[in-house]
Each structure stands twice: as structure tokens, then as C-alpha cells.
Residue frames relative to the residue before (quaternion, step in Angstrom):
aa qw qx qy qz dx dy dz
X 1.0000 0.0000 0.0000 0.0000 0.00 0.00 0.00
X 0.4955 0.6638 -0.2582 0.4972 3.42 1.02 -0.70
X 0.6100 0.6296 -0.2092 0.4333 3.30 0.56 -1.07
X 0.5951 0.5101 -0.2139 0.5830 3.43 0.81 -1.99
X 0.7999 0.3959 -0.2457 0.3782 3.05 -0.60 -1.69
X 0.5591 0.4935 -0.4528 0.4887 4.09 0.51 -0.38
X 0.8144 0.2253 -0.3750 0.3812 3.30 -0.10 -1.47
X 0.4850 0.6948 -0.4440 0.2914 3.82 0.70 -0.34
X 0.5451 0.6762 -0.2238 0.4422 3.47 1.55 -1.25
X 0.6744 0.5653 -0.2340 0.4134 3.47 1.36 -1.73
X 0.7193 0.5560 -0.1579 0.3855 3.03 0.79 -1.79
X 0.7072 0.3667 -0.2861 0.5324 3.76 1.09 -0.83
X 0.4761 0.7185 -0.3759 0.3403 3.54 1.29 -0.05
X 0.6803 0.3970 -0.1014 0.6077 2.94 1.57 -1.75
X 0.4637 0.6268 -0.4033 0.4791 3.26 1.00 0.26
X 0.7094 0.3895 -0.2494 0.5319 3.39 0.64 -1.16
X 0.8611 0.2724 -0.3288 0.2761 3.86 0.57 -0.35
X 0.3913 0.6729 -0.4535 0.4340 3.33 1.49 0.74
X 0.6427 0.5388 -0.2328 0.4924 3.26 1.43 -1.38
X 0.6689 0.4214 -0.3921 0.4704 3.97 0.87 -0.41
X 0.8231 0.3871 -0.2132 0.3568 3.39 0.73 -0.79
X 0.5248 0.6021 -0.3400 0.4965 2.79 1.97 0.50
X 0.4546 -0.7941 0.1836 0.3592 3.36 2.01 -0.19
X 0.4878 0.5380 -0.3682 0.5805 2.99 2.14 0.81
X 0.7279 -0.4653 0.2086 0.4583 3.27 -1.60 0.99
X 0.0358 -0.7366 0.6622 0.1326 3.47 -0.77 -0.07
X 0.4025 0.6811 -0.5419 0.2837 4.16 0.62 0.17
X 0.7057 0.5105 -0.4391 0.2202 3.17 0.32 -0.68
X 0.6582 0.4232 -0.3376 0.5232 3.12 1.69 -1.34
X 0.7535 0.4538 -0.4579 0.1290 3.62 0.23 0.60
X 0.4577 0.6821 -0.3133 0.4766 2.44 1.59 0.27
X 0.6110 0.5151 -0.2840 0.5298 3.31 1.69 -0.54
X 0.6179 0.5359 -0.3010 0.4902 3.57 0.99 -0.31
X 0.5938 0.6201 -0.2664 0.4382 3.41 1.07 -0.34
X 0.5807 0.5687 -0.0910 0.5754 2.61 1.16 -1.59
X 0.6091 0.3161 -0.3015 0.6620 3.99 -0.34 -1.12
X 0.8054 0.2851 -0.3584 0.3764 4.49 -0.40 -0.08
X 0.4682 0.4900 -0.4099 0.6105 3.23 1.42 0.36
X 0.7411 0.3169 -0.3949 0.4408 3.48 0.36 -0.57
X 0.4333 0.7929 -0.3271 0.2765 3.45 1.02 -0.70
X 0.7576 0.1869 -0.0860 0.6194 3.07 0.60 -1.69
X 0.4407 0.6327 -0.5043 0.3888 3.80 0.73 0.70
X 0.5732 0.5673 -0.2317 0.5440 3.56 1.33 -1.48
X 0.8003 0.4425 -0.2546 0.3143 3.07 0.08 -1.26
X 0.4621 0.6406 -0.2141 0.5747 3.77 2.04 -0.81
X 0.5968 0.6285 -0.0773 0.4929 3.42 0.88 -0.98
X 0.7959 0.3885 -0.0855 0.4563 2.99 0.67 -1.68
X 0.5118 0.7114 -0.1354 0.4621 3.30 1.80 -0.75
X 0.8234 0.3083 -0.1041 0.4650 3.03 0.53 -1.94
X 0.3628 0.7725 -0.3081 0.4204 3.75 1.87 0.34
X 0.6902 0.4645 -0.0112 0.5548 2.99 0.95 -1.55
X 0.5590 0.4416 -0.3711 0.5957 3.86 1.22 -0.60
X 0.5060 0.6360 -0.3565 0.4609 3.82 0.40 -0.83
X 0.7672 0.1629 0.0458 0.6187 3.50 -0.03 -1.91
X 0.4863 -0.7865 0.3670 0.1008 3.29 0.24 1.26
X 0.0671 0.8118 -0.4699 0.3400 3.71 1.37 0.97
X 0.3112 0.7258 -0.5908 0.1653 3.61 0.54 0.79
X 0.5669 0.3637 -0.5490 0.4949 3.60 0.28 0.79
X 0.5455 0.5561 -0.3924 0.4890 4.02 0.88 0.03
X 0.7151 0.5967 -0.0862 0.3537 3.27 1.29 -0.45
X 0.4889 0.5739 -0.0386 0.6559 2.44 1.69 -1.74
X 0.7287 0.3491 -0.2500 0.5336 3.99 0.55 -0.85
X 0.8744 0.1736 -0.3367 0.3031 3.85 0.35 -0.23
X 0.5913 0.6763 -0.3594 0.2528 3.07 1.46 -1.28
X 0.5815 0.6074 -0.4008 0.3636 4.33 0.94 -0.82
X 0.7874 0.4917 -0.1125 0.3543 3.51 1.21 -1.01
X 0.6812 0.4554 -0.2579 0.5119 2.95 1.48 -1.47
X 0.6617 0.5255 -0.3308 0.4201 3.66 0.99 -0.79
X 0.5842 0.5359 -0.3578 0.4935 3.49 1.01 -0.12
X 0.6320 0.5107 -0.2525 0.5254 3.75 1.42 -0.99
X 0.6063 0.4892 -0.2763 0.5628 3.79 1.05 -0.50
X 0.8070 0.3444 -0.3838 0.2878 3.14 0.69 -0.40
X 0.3584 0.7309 -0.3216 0.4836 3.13 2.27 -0.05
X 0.8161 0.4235 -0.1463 0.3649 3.11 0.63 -1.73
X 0.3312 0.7023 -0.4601 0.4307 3.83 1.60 -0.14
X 0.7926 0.3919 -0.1776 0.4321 2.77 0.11 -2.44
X 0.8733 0.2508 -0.3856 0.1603 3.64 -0.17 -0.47
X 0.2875 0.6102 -0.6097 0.4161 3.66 1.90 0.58
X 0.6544 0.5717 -0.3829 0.3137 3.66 0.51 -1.17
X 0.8167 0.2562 -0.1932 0.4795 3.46 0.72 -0.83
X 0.5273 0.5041 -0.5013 0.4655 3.65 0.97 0.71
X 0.4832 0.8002 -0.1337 0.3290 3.15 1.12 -0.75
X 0.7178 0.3332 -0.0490 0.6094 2.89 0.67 -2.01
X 0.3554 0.7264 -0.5344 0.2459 4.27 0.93 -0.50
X 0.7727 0.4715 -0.2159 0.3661 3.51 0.80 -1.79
X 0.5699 0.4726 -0.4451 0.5038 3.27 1.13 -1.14
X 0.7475 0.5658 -0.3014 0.1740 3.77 -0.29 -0.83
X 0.5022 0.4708 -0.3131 0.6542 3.04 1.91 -1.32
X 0.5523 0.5587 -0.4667 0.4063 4.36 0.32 -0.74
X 0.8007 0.4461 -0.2637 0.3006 3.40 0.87 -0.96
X 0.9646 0.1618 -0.1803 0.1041 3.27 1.43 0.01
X 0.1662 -0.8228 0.4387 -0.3207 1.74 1.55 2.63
X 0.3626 -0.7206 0.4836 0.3397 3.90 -0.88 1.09
């Protein structure tokens, strides 16, 4: 699920910066993209604390070092694609 909900995040990302530099609103889709990376690294939590439950510590042991390391990649750069539109918005006179 995680998966989904990431690439969805991407896609509404690039959504959001075609739609600024196209010179139409583009907030909503960032705000959806946020959103879908909030849920993202929820699933993937989720997906984690599953596997603790059913005690799957070699399932762990195989994603959690990497994928958490890719979430934290993939936070920082919705945040800073994101924020592109607001900034170009800002410096319209």
C-alpha cells in the first residue's frame, strides 16, 4: 500500500509543478501530494509495526535500514518540490 500511496505523492507532485508553471492554481495538488506522503510513511509504519506483531524479524531486518533511509529522502524532496510553486507565487509583484 505504501508503494501506491508514494507513487501517487510523485505524480500529484508533478502535478503541482506543471500546474504553477503553467500559471494555474496548483495548491490543491499540493496539498494532495503532501498528504498521499503523510500517508505514505504511515503505510509503510503500519506495514512495519505488522511484521513486529508476526514476529518477521528477518523481513525487517531486510527492509526497514533502506526503506527508512528512502522515506527519509523522499519526505525531504516532496517538501522541497512542493514549496517551488509557493515561492515562484511569491514573486509575482
Amino acid at each position: 500500500m505504501w508503494l501506491i500511496l508514494g507513487v501517487g505523492a510523485i505524480l500529484a507532485a508533478v502535478l503541482n509543478l506543471v500546474r504553477a508553471f503553467a500559471g494555474k492554481d496548483a495548491r490543491w495538488a499540493g496539498f494532495v501530494s503532501l498528504s498521499l506522503t503523510a500517508l505514505t510513511v504511515c503505510a509503510f509504519y503500519g506495514d512495519g509495526a505488522r511484521r513486529v506483531l508476526g514476529a518477521d524479524w528477518g523481513g525487517l531486518m531486510d527492509i526497514m535500514p533502506t526503506v527508512s533511509k528512502a522515506l527519509w529522502v523522499c519526505v525531504a524532496v516532496s517538501i522541497l518540490v512542493n514549496a517551488i510553486p509557493l515561492l515562484k507565487l511569491s514573486k509575482k509583484p
